[in-house]
C-alpha positions as CSV (number, residue, x, y, z in Angstrom):
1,X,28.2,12.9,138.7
2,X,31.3,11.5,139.7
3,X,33.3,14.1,142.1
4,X,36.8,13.6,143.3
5,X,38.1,15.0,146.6
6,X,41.9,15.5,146.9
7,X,44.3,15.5,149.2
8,X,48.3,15.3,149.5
9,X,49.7,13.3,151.9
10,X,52.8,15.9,151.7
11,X,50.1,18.1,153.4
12,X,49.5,17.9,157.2
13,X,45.9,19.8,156.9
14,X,45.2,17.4,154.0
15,X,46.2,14.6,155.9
16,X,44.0,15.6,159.0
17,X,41.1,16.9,156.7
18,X,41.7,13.3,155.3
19,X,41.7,11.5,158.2
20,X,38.5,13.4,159.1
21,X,36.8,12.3,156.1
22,X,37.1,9.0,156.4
23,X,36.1,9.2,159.9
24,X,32.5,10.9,159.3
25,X,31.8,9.6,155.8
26,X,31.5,5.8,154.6
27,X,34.4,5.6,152.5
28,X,35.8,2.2,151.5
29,X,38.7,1.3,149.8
30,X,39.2,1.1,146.7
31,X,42.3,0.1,144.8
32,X,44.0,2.4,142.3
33,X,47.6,2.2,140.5
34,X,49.8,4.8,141.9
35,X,47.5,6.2,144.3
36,X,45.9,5.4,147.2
37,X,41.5,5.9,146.5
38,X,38.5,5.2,149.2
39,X,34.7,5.8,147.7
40,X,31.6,6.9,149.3
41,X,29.1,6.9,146.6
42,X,29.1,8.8,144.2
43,X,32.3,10.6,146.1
44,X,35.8,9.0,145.8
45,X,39.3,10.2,148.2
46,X,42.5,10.2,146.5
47,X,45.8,10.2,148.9
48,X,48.3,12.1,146.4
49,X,51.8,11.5,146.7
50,X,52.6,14.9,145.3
51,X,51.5,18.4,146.2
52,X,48.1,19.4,145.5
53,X,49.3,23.1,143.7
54,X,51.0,20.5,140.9
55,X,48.5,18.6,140.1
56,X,48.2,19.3,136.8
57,X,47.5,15.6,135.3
58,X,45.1,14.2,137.9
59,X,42.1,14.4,135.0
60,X,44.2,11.5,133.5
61,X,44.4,9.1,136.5
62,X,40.7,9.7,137.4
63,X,39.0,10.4,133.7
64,X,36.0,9.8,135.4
65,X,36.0,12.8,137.7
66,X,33.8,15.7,136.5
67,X,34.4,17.6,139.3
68,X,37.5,18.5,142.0
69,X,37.9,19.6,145.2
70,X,40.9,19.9,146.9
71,X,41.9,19.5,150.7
72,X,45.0,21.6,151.5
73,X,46.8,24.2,153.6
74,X,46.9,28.2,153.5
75,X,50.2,29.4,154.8
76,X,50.4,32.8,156.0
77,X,53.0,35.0,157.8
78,X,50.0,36.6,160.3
79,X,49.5,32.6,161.5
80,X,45.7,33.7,161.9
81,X,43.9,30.5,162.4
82,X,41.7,30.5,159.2
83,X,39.3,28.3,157.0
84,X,39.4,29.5,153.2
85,X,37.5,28.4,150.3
86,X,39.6,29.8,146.6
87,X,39.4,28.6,142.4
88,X,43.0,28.3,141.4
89,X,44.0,30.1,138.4
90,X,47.2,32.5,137.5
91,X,45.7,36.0,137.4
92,X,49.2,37.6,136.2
93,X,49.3,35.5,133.5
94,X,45.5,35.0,132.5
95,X,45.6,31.1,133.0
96,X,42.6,29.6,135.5
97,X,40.7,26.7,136.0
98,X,37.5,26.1,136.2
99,X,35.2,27.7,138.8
100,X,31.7,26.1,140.1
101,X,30.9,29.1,142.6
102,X,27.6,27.4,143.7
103,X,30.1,24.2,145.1
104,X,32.3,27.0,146.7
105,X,29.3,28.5,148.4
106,X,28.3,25.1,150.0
107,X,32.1,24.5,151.3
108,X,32.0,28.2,152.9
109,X,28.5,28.2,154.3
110,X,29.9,25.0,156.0
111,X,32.7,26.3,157.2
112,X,31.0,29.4,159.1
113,X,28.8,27.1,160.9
114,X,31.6,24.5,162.3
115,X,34.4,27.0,162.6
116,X,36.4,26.5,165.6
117,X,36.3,29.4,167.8
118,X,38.8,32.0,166.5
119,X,39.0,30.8,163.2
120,X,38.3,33.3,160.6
121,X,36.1,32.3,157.3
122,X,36.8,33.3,154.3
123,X,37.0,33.7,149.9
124,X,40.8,33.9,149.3
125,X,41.6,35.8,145.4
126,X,42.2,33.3,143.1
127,X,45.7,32.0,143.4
128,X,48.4,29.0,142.5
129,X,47.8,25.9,141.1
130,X,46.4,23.6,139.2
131,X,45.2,25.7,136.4
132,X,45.0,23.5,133.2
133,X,42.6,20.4,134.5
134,X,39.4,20.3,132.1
135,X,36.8,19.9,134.9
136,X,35.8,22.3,137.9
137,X,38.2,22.7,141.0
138,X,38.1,24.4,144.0
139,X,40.4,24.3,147.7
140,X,39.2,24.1,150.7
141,X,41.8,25.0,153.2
142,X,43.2,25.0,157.1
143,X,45.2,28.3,158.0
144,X,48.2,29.4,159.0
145,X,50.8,27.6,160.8
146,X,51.4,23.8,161.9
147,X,48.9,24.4,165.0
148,X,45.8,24.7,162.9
149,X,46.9,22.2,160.3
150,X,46.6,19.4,162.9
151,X,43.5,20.8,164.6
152,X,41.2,18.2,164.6
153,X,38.6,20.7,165.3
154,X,39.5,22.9,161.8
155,X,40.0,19.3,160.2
156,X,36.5,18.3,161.0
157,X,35.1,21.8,159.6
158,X,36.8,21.4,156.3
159,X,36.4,18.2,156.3
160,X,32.6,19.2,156.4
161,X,32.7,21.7,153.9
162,X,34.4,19.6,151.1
163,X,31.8,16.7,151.6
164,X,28.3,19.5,151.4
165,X,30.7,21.4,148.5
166,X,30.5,17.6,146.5
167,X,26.7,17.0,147.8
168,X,24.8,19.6,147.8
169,X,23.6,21.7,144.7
170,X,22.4,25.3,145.1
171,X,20.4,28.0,142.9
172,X,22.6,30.5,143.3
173,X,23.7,33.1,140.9
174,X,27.7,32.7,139.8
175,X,29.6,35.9,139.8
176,X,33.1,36.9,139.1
177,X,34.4,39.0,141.9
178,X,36.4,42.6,141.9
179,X,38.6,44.3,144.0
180,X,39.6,44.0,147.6
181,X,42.4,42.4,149.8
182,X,44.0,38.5,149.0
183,X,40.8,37.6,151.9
184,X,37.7,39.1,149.8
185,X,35.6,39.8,153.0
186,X,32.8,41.8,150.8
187,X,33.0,38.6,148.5
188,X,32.7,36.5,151.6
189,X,29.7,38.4,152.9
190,X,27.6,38.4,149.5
191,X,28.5,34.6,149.3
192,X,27.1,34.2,152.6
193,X,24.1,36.2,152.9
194,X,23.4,37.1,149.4
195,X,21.7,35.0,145.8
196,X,25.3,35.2,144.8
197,X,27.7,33.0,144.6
198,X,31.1,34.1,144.1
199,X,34.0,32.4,142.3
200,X,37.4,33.8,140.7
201,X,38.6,37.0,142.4
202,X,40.3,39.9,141.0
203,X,42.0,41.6,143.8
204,X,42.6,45.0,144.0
205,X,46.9,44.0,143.3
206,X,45.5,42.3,140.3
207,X,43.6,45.2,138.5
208,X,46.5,47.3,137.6
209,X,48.2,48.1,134.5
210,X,47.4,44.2,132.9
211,X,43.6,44.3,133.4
212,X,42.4,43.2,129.7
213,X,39.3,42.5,127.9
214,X,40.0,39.0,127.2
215,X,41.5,38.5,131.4
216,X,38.3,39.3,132.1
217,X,36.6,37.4,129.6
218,X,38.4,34.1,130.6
219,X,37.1,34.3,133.8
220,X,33.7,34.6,133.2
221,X,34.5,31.4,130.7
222,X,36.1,29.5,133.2
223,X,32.9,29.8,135.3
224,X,30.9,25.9,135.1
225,X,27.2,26.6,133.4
226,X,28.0,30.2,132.9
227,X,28.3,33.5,134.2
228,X,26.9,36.5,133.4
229,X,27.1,38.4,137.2
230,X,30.0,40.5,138.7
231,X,30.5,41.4,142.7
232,X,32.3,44.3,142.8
233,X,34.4,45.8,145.8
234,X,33.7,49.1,144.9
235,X,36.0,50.7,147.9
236,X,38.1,48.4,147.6
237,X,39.6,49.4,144.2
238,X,41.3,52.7,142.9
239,X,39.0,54.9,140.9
240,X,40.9,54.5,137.5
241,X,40.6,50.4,138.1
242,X,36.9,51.2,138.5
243,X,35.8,53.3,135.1
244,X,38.4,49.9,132.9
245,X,36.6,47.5,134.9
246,X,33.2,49.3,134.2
247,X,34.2,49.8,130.5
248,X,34.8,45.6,130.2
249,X,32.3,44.6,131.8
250,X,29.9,46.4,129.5
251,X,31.8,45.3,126.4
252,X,31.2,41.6,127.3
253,X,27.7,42.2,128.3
254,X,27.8,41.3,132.3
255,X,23.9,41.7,132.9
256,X,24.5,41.7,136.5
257,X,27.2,43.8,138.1
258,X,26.6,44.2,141.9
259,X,28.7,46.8,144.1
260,X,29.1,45.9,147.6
């Protein structure tokens, strides 16, 4: 497989995750219209000259990609110093990409074991763009504020975890996750020390009033090689979230459905 790993130069953690990459990996150069591209491989770096969240037509540049993950930011107003591994997708209005949870998994078991002291690990809910590429994409990203987006410390941990996320394959089970805060720590912990491997994430602000049968269904569908396993944060979710979720889950047959 050919996998592409992104990253915006409009980004300071991109560019320092970038710069990290090329450092530890044996990238070369490698010419390409419009966009600066190095390959290692079976593993090539694209230098974007847009924002990563618009993305949307970088299938058509690199056709040969079957796989993308991105390096980028996470902004937040707490500034906690954070590494975060999220799918894109819209949950409001029912449009994701593609999730490969087993990649994901690889990217954050990475991160927890090069983490900078006082950087927190997590799943993020799925969020923000690009939703419509036809191949599997995931972020890998350096939290919150302009201080950890140039740590070379954090850079070299995601870094890490985007180049085992593109390398390494694992057995694990893929599982659409439920309920809980933006951050997913129940997600984060099954990811971590459980068979599963967890994906897209419903939130608890996303299981409200538009919750549907065929929201759910998509992203179970959007889930590379399948999914037939939910995670769900069964505290972390109002009682009448709980009985619809139950309710869908049964009417699309999820085999597994795991609360934690």
């Amino acid at each position: 497989m050919v996998f592409l790993i992104a990253a915006s130069k409009l980004d300071p953690a991109a560019s320092n995750i970038a710069e990290k990459l090329l450092t530890l990996y044996p990238f070369k150069p490698e010419r390409k219209e419009k966009i600066e591209v190095f390959k290692a491989g079976n593993v090539k770096l694209a230098l974007l000259e847009e924002e990563a969240v618009k993305a949307e037509n970088l299938a058509e540049y690199f056709p040969e990609a079957e796989a993308v993950a991105f390096a980028s930011r996470h902004e937040s107003a707490s500034l906690q110093p954070t590494l975060t591994v999220h799918v894109p997708g819209d949950l409001e209005a029912g449009r994701l990409a593609i999730a490969w949870p087993q990649r994901m998994k690889a990217a954050l078991k990475t991160l927890a074991s090069n983490a900078p002291q006082g950087f927190k690990v997590s799943l993020e809910a799925t969020h923000h763009g690009p939703v419509s590429l036809p191949i599997p994409v995931w972020f890998v990203e350096i939290g919150s504020s302009l201080s950890q987006w140039s740590d070379d410390r954090a850079g070299e941990a995601a870094a890490k975890a985007l180049w085992a996320s593109v390398n390494e394959s694992s057995e694990a089970v893929p599982a659409v996750g439920f309920g809980g805060g933006h951050y997913a720590p129940k997600h984060t912990k099954a990811s971590l020390e459980s068979k599963y491997a967890v994906g897209h994430i419903f939130p608890k602000y996303a299981l409200s009033g538009n919750l549907s049968l065929e929201r759910v269904a998509e992203a179970f569908r959007k889930t590379f090689g399948g999914c037939r396993a939910a995670v769900l944060d069964w505290k972390g979710m109002p009682g009448e979230a709980r009985r619809l979720l139950l309710s869908l889950l049964e009417q699309l047959k999820v085999e597994e459905v795991i609360k934690v």
